[in-house]
N, C-alpha and C positions, 0 to 999 in steps of 0.2 A: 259650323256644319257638323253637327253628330255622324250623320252620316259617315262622314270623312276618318273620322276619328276612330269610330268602332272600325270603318273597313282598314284602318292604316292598322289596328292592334290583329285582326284575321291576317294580313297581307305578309303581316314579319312574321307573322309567326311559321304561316306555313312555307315561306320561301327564308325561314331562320335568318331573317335579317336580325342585328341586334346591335341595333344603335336607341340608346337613352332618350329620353325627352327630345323628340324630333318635333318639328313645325308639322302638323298634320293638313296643313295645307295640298289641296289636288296636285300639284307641281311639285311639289317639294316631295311628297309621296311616288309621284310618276318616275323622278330623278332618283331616287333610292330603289326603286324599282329595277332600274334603268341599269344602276349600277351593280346589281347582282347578278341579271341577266347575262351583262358583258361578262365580266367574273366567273358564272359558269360556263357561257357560250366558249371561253377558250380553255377553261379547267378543265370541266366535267358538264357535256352538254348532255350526256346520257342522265345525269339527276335534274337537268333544267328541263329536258321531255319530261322527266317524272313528273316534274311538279305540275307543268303545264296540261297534261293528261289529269292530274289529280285533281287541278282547279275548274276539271271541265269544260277548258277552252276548246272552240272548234277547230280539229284537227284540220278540216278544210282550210279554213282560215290561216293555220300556221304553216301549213305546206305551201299556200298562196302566197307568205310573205318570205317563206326560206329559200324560192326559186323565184321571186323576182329582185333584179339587177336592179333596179332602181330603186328600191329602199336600203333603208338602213333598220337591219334586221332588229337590231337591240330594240331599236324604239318603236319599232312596228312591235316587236314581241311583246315589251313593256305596255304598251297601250292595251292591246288584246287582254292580257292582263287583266289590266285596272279597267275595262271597261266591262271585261266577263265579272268580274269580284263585285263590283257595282250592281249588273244585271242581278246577281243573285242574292245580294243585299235587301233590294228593291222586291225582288219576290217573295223572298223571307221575310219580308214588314208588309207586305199587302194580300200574300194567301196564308190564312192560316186553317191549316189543316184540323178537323175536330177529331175529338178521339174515336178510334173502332171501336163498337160495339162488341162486347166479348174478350176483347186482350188483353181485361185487367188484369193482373195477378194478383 
């Protein structure tokens, strides 16, 4: 899965995971995810908003999963994640934008 690949080198980078020659496997990407989440969730959650603001995940969505009891925030965070990084993968390989007329320099 290309896919997977290119999004797993986007996903460390912006959330500075840095672990070598990983499985880029959806699971195995989810769980590396999963694990930095937790790690800032009790670190520094103020740079885990940042990032999750930065990736354009819906604020809705993460306030929805930060006030309910019945999940397990990590992994609810962690999916929203990987499934927004997906979303914008997917639109970035199937609209492509033509250039403006006029803003060549």
């Amino acid at each position: 899965m290309k896919d997977l690949e290119e999004l797993s080198g986007i996903i460390k980078s912006q959330l500075e995971i840095n672990q070598a020659e990983e499985n880029d496997e959806y699971q195995h990407l989810l769980a590396m995810i999963e694990r930095r989440v937790e790690e800032l969730l009790e670190k520094d959650s103020g740079l885990l908003f940042s990032y999750i603001y930065r990736l354009d995940v819906s604020e809705q969505l993460v306030r929805q999963v930060m006030t309910d009891d019945d999940s397990d925030s990590v992994k609810a965070l962690s999916k929203l994640i990987m499934d927004r990084q997906l979303q914008r993968l997917h639109t970035k390989k199937t609209i492509v934008q033509k250039p403006i007329r006029g803003w060549e320099w």
